[in-house]
N, C-alpha and C positions, 0 to 999 in steps of 0.2 A: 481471443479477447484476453486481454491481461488483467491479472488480476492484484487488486489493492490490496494489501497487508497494515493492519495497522502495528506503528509502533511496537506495541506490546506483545503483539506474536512473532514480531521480528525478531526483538530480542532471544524470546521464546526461542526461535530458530537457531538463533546464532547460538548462545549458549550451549544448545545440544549438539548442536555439528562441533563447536570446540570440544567438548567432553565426552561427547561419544563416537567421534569420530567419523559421522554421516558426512558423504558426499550428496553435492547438488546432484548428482547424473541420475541416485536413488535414495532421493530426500525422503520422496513421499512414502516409500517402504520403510523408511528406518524410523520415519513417524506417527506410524501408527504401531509400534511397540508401547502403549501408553503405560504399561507393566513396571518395563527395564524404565522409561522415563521417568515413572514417579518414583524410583528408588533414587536417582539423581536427587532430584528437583522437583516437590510434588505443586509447588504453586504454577511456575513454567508447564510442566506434563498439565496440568489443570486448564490453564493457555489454550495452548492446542487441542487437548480434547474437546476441549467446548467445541472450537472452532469448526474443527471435522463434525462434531454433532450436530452446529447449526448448520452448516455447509457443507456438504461431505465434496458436490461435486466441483465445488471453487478450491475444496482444502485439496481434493486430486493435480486441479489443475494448476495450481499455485506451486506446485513440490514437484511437478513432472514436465510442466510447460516453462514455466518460472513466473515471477511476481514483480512488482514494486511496492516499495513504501513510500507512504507520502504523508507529513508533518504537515499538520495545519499552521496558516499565518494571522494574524490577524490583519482586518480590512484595511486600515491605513497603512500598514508598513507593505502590504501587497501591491496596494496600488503604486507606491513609491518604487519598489523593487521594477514594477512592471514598465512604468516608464523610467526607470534605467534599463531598458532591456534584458531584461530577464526572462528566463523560459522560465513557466510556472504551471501547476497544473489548478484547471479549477471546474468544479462541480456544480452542475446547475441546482438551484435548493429544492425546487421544484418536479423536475422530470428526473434529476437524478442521473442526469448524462455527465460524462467528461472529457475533458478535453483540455490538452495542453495549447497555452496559448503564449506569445511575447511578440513584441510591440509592432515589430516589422513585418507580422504575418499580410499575405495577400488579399483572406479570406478569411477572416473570424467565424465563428460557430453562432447557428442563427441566434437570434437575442442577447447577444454579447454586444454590446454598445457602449457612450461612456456613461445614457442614464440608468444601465440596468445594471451596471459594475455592483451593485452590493447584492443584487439577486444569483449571485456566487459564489459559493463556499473555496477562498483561496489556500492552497498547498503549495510545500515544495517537491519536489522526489530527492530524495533523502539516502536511499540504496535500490539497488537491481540487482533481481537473480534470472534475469531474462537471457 
């Protein structure tokens, strides 16, 4: 399962890989030095620790398997985006499943319709450490 990164630990990420030099192959070891992190950067180290504290085994798997990020849209310009063919990823509000979807799919994910389009939280993916 892959797992979502928002924005703000992304950046989180990237910043510490540029200035400390962590590789993706052992992200998730060089981030849980939250020590050496918050001498950097203690708002970014703060980021992350959370994260691992609310998550520890998404924040494992996110740093060892890999992740994406996904940038929310707002519902009109989704919709537009999506009938221009656009691959987008979008979240049920309800169940909380996801699922990338665009226009020419064979097989939409159940309850994806065009009266249930706004029972969707719309994103883009934005980067991948997958």
């Amino acid at each position: 399962m892959t797992i979502v990164l928002s924005p703000e630990i992304h950046e989180a990420v990237e910043y510490f890989k540029k200035n400390l030099g962590y590789s993706d192959k052992h992200l998730y070891l060089g981030l849980v030095q939250f020590d050496v992190m918050k001498d950097k950067n203690a708002e970014f180290s703060e980021v992350i620790y959370n994260f691992y504290k609310e998550k520890p085994e998404s924040f494992i798997a996110a740093f060892k398997h890999g992740y994406v990020v996904e940038r929310p849209i707002e519902f009109n310009q989704a919709i537009v985006r999506f009938f221009n063919k656009e691959e987008l990823s979008v979240k049920h509000k309800n169940s909380g499943k996801r699922h990338k979807v665009h226009l020419d799919m064979k097989k939409y994910p159940a309850g994806f319709e065009l009266r249930t389009l706004d029972m969707w939280n719309w994103s883009e993916v934005t980067a991948s450490n997958e």
